[in-house]
Backbone as ProteinMPNN parsed JSONL, in Angstrom:
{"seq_chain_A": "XXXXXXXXXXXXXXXXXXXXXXXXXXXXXXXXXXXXXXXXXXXXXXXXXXXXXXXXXXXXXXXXXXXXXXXXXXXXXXXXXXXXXXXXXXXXXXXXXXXXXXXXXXXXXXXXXXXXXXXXXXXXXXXXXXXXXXXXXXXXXXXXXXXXXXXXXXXXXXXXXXXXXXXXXXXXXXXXXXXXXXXXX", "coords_chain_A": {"N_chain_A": [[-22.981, -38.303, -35.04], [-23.913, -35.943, -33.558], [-24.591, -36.172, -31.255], [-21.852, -37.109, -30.677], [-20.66, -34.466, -30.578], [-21.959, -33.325, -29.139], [-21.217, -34.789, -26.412], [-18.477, -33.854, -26.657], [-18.693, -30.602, -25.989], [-19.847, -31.18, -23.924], [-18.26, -31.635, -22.092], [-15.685, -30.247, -22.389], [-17.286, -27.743, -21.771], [-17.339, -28.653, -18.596], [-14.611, -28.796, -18.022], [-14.488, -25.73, -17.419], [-14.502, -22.836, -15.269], [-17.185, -22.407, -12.498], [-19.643, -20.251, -12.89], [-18.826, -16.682, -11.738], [-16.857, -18.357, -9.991], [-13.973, -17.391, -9.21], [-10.083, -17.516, -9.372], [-8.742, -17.918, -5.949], [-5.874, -16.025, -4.953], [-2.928, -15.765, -3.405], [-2.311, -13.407, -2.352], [-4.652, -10.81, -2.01], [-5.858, -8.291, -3.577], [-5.785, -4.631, -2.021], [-7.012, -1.788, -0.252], [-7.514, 1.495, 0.958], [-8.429, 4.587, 1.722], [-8.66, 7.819, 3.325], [-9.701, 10.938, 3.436], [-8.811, 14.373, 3.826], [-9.237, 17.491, 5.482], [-10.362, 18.203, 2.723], [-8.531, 16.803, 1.37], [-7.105, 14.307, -0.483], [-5.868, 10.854, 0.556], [-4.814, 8.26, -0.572], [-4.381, 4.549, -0.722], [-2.948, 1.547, -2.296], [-3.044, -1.738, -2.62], [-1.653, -5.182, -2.247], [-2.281, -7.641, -0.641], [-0.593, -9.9, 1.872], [-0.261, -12.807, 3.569], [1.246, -13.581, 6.308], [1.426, -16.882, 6.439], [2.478, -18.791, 8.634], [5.558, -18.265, 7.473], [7.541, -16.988, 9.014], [10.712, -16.043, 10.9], [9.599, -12.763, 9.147], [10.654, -10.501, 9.079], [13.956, -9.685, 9.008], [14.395, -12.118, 8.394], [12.934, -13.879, 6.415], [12.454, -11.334, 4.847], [15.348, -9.821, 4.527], [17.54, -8.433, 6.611], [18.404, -5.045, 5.977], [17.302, -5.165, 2.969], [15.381, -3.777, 0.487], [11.753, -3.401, 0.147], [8.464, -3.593, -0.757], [5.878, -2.672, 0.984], [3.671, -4.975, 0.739], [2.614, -6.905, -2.241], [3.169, -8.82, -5.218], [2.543, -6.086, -7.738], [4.038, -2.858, -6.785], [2.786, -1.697, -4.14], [1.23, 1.693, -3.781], [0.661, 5.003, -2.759], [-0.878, 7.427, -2.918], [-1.729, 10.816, -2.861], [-3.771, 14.108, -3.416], [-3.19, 16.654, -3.182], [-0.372, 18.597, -2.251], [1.412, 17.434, 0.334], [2.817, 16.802, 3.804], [5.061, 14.343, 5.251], [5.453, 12.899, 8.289], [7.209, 15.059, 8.481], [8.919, 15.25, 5.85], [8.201, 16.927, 3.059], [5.999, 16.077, 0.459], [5.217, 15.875, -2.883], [1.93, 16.276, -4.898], [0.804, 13.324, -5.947], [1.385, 10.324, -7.288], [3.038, 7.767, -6.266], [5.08, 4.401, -5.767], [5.394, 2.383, -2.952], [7.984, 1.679, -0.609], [10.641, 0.123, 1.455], [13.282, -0.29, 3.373], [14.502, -2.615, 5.308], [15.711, -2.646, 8.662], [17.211, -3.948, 11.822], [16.702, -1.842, 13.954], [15.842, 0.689, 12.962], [14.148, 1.705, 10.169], [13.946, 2.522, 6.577], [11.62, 4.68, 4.858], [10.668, 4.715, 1.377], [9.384, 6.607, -0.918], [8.784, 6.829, -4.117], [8.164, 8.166, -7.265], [7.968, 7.078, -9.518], [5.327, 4.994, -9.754], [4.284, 2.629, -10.905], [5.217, -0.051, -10.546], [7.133, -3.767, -10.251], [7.063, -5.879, -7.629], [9.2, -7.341, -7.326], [11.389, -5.693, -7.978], [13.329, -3.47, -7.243], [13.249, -0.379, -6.417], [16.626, 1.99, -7.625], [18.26, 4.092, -5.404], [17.445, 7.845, -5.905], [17.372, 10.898, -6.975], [14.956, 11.51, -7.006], [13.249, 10.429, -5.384], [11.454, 10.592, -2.264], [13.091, 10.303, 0.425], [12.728, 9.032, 4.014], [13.246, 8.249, 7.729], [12.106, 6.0, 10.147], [10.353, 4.193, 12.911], [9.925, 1.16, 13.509], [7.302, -0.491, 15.557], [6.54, -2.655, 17.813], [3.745, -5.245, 17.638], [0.944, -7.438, 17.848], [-0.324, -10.239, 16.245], [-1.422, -9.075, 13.043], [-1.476, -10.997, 10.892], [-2.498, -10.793, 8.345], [-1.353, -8.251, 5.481], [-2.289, -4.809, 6.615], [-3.044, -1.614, 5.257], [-4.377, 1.8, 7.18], [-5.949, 4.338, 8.864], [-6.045, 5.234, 11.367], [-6.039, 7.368, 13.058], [-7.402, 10.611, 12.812], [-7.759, 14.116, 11.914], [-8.291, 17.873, 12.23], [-6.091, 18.675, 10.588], [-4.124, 16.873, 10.022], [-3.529, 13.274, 9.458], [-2.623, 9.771, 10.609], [-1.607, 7.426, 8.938], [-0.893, 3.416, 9.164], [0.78, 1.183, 8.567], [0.597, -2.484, 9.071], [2.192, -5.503, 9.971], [3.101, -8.993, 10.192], [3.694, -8.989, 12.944], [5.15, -5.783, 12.971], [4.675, -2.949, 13.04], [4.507, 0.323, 11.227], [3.92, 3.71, 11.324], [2.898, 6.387, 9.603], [2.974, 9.93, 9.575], [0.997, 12.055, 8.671], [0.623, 15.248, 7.418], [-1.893, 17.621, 6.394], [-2.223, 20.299, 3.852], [-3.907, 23.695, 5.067], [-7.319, 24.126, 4.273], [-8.344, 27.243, 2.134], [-10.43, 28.999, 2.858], [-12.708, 31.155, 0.426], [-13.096, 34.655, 1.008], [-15.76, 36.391, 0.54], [-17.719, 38.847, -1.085], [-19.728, 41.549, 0.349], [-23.404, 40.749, 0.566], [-22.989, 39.039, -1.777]], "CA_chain_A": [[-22.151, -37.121, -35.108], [-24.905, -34.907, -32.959], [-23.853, -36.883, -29.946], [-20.219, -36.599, -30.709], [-20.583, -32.955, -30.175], [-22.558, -32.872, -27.589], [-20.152, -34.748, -25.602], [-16.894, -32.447, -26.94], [-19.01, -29.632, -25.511], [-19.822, -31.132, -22.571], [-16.605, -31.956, -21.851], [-15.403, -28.516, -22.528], [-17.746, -26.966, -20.175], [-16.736, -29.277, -17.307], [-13.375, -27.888, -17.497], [-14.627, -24.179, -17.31], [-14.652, -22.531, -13.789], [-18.423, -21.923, -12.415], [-19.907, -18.707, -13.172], [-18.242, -15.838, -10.492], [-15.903, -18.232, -9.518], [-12.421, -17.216, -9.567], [-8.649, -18.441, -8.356], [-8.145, -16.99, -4.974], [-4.903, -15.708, -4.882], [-2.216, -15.755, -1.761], [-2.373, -12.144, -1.4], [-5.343, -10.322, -2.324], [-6.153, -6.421, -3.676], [-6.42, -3.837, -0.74], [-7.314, -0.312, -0.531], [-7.497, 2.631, 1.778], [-8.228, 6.075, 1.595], [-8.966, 9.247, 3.73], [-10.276, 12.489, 2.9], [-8.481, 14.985, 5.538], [-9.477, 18.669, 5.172], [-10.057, 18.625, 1.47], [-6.907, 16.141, 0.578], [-7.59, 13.042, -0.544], [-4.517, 9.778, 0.77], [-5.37, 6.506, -1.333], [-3.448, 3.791, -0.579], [-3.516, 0.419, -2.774], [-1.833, -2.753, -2.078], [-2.161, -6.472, -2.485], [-2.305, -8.387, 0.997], [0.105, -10.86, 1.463], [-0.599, -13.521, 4.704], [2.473, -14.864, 6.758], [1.027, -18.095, 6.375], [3.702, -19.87, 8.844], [6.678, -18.035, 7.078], [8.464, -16.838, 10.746], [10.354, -14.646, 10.905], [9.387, -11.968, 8.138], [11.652, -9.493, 9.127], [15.518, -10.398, 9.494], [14.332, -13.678, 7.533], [11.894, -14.063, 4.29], [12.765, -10.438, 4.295], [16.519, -9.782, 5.089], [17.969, -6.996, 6.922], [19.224, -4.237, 4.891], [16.618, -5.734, 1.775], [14.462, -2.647, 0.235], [10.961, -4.436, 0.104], [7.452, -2.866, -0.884], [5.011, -3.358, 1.849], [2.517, -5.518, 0.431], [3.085, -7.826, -2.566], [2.175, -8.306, -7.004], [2.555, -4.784, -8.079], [4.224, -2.163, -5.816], [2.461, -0.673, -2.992], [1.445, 3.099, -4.259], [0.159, 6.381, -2.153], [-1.452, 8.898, -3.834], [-1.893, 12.563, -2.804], [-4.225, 14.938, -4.603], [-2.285, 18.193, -2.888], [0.787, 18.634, -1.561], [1.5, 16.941, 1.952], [4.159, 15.994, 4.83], [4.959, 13.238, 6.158], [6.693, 12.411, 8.963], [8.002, 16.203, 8.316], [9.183, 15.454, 4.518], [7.392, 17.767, 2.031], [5.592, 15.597, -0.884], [4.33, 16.713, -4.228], [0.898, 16.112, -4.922], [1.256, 12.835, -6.982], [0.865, 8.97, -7.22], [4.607, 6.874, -5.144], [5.289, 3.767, -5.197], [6.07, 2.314, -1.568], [9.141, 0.998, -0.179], [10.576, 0.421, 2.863], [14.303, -0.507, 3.368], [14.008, -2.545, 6.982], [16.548, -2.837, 9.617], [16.319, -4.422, 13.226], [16.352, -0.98, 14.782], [15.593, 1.885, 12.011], [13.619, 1.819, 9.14], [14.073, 3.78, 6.266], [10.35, 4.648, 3.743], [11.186, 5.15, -0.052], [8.699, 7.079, -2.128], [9.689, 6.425, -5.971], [7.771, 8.8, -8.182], [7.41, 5.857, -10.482], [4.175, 4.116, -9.231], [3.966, 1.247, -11.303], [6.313, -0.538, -10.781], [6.733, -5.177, -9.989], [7.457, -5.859, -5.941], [10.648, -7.397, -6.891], [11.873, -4.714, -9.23], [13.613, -2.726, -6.411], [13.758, 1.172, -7.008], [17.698, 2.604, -7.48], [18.195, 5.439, -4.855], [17.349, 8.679, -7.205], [16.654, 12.028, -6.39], [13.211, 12.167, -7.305], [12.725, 9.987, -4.42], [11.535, 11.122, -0.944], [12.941, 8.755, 1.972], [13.113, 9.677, 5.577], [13.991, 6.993, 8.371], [10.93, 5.612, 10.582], [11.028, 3.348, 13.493], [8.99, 0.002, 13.343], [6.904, -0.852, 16.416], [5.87, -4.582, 17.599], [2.478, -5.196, 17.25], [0.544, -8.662, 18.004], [-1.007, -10.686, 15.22], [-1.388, -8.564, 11.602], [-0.869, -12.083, 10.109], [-2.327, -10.396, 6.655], [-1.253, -7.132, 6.027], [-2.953, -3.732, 6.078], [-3.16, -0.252, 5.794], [-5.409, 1.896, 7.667], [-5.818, 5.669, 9.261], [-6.616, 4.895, 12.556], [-6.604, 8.558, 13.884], [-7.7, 11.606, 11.924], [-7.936, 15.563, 12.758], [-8.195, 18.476, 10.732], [-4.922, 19.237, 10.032], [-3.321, 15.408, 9.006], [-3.62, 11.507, 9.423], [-1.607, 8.705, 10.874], [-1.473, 6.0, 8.383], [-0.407, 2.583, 9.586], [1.362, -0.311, 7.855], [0.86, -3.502, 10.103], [2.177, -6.691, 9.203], [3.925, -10.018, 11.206], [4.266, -8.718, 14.125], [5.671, -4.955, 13.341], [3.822, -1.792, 12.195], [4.94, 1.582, 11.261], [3.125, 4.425, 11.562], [3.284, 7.551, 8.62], [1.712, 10.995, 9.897], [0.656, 12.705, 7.321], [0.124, 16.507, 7.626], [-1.953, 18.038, 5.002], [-2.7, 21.983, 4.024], [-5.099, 24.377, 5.026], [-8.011, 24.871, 3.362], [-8.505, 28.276, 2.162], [-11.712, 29.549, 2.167], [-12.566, 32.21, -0.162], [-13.957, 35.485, 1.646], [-17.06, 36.518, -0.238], [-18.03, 40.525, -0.461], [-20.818, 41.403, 0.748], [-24.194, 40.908, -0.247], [-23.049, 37.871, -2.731]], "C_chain_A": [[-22.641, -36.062, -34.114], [-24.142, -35.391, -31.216], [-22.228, -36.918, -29.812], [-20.072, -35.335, -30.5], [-20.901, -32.656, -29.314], [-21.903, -33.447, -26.332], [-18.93, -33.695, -25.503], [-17.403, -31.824, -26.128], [-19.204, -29.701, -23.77], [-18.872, -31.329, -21.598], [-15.472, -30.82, -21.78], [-15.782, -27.996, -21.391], [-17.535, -27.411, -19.048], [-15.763, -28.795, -16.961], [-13.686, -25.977, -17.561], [-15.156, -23.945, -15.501], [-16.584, -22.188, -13.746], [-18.43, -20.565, -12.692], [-19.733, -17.91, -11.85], [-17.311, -16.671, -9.731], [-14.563, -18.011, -10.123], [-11.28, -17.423, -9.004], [-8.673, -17.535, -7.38], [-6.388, -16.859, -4.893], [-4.197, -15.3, -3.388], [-2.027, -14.368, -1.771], [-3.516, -11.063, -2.654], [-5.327, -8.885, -2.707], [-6.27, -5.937, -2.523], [-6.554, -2.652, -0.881], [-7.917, 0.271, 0.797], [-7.48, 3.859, 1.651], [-9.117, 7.037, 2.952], [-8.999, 10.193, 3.143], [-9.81, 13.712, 4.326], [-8.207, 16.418, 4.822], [-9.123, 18.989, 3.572], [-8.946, 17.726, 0.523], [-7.377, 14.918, 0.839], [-6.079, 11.868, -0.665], [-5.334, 8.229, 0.166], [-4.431, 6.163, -1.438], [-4.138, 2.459, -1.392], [-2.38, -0.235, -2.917], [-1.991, -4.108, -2.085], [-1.806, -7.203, -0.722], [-1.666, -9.583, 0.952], [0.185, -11.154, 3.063], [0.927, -14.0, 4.94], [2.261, -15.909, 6.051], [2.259, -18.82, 7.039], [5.309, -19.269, 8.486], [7.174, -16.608, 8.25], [10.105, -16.716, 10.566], [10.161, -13.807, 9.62], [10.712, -11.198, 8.693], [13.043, -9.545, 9.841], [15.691, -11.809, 8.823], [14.139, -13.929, 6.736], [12.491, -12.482, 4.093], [14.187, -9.907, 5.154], [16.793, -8.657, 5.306], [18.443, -6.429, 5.833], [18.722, -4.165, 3.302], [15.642, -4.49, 1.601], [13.012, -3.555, -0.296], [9.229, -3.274, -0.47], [6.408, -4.005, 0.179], [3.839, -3.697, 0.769], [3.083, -6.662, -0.647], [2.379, -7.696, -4.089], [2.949, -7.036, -6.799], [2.612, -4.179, -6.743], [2.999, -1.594, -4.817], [2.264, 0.736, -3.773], [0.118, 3.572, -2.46], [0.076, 7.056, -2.973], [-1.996, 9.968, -3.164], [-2.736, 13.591, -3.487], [-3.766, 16.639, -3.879], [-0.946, 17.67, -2.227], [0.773, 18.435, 0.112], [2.649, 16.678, 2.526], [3.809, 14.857, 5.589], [6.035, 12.8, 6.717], [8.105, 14.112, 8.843], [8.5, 16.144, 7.309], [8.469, 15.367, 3.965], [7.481, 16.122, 0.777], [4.499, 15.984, -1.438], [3.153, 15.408, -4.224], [1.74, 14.633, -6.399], [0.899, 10.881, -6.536], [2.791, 8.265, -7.241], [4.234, 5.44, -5.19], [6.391, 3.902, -4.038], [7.004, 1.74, -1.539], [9.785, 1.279, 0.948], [11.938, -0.314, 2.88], [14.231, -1.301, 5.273], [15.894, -3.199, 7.399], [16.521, -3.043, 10.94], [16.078, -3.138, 14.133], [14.566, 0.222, 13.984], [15.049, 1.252, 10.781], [13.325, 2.774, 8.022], [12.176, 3.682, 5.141], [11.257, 4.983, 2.334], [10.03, 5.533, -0.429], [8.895, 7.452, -3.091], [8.218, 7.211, -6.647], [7.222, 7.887, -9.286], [6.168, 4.6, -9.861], [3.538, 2.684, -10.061], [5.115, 0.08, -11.69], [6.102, -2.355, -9.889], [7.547, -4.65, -8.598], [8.927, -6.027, -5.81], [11.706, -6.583, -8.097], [12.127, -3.273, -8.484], [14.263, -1.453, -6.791], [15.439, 1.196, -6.843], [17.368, 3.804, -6.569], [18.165, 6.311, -6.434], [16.731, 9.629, -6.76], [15.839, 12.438, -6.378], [12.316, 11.618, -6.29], [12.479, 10.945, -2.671], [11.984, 9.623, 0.049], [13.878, 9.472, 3.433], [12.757, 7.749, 6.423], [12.357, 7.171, 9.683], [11.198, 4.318, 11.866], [10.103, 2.266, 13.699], [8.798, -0.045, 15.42], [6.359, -2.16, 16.395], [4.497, -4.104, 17.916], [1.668, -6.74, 17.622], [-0.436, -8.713, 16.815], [-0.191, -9.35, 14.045], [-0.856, -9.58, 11.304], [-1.238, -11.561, 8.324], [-2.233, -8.89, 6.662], [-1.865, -5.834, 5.775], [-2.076, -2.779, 6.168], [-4.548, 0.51, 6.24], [-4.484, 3.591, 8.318], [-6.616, 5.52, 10.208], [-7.1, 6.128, 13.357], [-6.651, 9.642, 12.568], [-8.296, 12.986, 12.594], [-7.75, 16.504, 11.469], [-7.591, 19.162, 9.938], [-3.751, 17.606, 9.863], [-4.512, 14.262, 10.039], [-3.119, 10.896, 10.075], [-2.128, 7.829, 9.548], [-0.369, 5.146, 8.682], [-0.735, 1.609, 9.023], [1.094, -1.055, 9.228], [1.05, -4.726, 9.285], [3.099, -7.568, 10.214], [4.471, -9.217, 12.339], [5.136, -6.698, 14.344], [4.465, -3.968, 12.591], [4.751, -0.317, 12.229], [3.829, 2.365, 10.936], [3.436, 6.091, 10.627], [2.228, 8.766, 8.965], [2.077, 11.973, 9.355], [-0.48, 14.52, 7.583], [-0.524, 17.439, 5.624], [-2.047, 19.627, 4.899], [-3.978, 22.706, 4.36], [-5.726, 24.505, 4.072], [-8.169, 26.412, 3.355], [-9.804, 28.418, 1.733], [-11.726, 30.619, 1.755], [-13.616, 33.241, 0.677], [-14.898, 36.123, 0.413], [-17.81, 38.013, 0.129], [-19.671, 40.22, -0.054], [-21.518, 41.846, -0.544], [-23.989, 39.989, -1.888], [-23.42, 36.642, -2.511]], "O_chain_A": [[-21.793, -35.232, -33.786], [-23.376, -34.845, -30.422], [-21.607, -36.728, -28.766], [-18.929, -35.113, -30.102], [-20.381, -31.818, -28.577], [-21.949, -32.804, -25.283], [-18.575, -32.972, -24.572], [-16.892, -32.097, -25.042], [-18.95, -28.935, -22.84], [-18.92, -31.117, -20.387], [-14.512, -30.794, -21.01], [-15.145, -27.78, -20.36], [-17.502, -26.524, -18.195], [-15.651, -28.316, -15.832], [-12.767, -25.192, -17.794], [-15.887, -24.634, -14.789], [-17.196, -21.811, -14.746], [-17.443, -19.831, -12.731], [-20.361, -18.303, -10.867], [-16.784, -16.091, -8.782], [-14.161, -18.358, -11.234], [-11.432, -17.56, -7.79], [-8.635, -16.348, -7.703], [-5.778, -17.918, -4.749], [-4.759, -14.692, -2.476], [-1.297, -14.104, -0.815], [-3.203, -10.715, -3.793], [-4.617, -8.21, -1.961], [-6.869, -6.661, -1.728], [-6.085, -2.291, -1.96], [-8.657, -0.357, 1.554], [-6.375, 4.355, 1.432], [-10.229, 6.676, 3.337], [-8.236, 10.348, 2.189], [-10.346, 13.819, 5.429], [-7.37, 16.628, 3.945], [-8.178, 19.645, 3.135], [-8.63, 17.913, -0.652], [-7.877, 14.462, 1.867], [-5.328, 11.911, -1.639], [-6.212, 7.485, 0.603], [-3.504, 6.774, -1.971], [-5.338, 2.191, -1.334], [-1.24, 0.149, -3.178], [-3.155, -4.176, -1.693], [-0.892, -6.897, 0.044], [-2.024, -10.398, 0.102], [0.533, -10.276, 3.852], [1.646, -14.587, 4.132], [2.859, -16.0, 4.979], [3.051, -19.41, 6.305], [6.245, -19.734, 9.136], [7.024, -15.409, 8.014], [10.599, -17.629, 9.904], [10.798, -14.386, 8.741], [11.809, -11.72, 8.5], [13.188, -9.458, 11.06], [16.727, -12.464, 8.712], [15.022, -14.313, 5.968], [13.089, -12.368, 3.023], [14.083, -9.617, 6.346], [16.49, -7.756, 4.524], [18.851, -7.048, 4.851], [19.3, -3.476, 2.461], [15.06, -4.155, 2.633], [13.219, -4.406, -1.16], [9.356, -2.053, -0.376], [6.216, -5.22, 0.233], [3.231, -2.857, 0.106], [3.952, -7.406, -0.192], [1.454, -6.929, -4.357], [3.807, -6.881, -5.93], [1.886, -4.469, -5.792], [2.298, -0.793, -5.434], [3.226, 0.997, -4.496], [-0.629, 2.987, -1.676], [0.952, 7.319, -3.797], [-3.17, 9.715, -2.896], [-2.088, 14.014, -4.444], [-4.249, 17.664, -4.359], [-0.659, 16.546, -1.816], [0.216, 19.174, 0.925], [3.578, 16.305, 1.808], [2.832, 14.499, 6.246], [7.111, 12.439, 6.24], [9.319, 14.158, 9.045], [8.981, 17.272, 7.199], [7.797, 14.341, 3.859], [8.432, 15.426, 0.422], [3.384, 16.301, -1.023], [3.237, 14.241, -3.84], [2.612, 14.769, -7.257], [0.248, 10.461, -5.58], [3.552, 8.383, -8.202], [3.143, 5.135, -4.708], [7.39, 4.602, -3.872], [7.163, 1.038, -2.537], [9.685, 2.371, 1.509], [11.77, -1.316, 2.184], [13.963, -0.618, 6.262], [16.777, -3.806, 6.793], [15.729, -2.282, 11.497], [15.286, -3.284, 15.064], [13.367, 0.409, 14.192], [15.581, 0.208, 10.405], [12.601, 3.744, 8.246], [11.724, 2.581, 4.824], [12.394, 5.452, 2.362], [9.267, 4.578, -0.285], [9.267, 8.624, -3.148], [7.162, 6.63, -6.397], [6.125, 8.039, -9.823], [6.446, 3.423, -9.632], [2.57, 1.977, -9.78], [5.603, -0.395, -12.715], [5.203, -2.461, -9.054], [8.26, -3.666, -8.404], [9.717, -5.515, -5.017], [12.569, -7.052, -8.838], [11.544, -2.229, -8.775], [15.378, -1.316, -7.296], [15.818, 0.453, -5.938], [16.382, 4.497, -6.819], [18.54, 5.933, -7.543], [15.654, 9.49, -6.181], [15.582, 13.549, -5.916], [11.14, 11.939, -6.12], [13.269, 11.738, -2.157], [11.485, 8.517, 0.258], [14.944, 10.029, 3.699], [12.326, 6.682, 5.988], [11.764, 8.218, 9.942], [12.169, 3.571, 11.747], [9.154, 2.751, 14.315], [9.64, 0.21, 16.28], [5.859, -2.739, 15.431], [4.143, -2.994, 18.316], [2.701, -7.406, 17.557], [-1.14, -7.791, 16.403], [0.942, -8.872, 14.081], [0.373, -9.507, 11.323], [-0.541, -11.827, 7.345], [-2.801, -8.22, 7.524], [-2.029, -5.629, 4.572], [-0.969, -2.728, 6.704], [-5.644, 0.095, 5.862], [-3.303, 3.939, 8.314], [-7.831, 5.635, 10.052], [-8.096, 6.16, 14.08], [-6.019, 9.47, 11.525], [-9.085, 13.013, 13.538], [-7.346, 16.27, 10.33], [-7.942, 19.91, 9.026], [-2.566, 17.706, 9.544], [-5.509, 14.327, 10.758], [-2.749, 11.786, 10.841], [-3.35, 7.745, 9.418], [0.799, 5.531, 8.622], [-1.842, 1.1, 8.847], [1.28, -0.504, 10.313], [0.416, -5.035, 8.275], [3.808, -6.959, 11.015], [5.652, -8.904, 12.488], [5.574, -6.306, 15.426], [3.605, -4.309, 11.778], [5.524, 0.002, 13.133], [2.856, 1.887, 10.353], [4.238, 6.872, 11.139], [1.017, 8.71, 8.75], [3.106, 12.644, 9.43], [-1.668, 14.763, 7.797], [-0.035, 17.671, 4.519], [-1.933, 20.231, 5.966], [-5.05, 22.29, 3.92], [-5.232, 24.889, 3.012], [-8.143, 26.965, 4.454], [-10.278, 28.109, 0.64], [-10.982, 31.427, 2.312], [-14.74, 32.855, 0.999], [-14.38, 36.224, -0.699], [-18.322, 38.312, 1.207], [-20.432, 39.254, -0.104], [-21.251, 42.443, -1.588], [-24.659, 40.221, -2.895], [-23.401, 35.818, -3.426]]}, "name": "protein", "num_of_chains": 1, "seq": "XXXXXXXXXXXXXXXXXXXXXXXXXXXXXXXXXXXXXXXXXXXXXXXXXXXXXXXXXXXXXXXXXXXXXXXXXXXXXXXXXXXXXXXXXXXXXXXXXXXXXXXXXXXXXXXXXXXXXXXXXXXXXXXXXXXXXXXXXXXXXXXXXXXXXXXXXXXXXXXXXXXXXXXXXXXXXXXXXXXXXXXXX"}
C-alpha cells in the first residue's frame, strides 16, 4: 500500500511544472513610464509579436477596425495631473487605449474606462478623448512597444511601434509651481 502511494505521488509530481517555470505566453506584460516635470505617464500593455502574420494593418487588423495597441487586457495610460496631447486637454486619470486605423489617418481613442478585454471595442461616448494622428513606417518593431524616446521639461513624445508603423503621442505636461518662501524661512 506504501508503494502504491508513493507511486500516485510520484506520478502527480511529474505532471507539475518545475519550480519558476511558467507558460510563456504569445504576447507578454509591458510597461513604460516617464516622470516629466513632476507628472508621472505609465503606460501598460501586453506585447503581441507579428510572428509571420503580414500584413497587420489593412489585414489581421482591417481598415476602419478600432483596435487597442497591444493585446489580453486593453492598453491603459495613466496621468497623475492633467496633460495634452497632441493638443487635446486630458484629465488626470487612468484610459484605456485605442486606435481606430486607416491607410492614411489614424484616429487615438482614450475611454475613461481602463479595464476593459482587447476585443471588447469601446462605443464612441463623450467621456472619450480622440483626436486623429498620422502613422509613420518604421522598419522591424516585429513585437510591439511603447517608449519616450525624447523628453524636455515641458512634455514627452511617446511612441507606439509595431509591424512596420509607429505613431508618435506628444504629451505636454504643466508647470511646476514652485512655492515662493518669505524670507528668513
Amino acid at each position: 500500500m506504501r508503494r502504491i502511494r508513493a507511486l500516485i505521488l510520484a506520478a502527480a509530481m511529474a505532471g507539475l511544472p518545475a519550480a519558476g517555470q511558467a507558460q510563456v505566453r504569445a504576447s507578454e506584460r509591458g510597461g513604460s513610464f516617464q516622470v516629466v516635470n513632476g507628472t508621472t505617464i505609465t503606460v501598460e500593455y501586453s506585447r503581441p509579436g507579428v510572428r509571420g502574420r503580414l500584413p497587420m494593418f489593412g489585414g489581421q487588423i482591417p481598415w476602419g477596425e478600432v483596435w487597442t495597441p497591444g493585446a489580453n487586457w486593453a492598453t491603459t495610460l495613466e496621468v497623475d495631473h492633467d496633460v495634452s496631447i497632441n493638443g487635446h486637454p486630458v484629465k488626470k486619470g487612468k484610459y484605456s487605449v485605442w486606435m481606430e486605423v486607416q491607410p492614411a489617418e489614424w484616429t487615438v481613442i482614450l475611454d475613461p474606462r481602463s479595464r476593459m478585454f482587447h476585443i471588447a471595442h469601446p462605443k464612441p461616448d463623450s467621456m472619450q478623448v480622440r483626436f486623429p494622428v498620422m502613422p509613420s513606417d518604421v522598419q522591424g518593431a516585429d513585437l510591439l512597444t511603447w517608449s519616450f524616446p525624447t523628453v524636455s521639461p515641458t512634455g514627452t513624445t511617446l511612441l507606439m511601434a509595431w509591424a512596420g508603423k509607429s505613431v508618435a503621442l506628444q504629451i505636454t505636461v504643466p508647470p511646476v509651481e514652485i512655492p515662493v518662501l518669505a524670507a528668513g524661512v
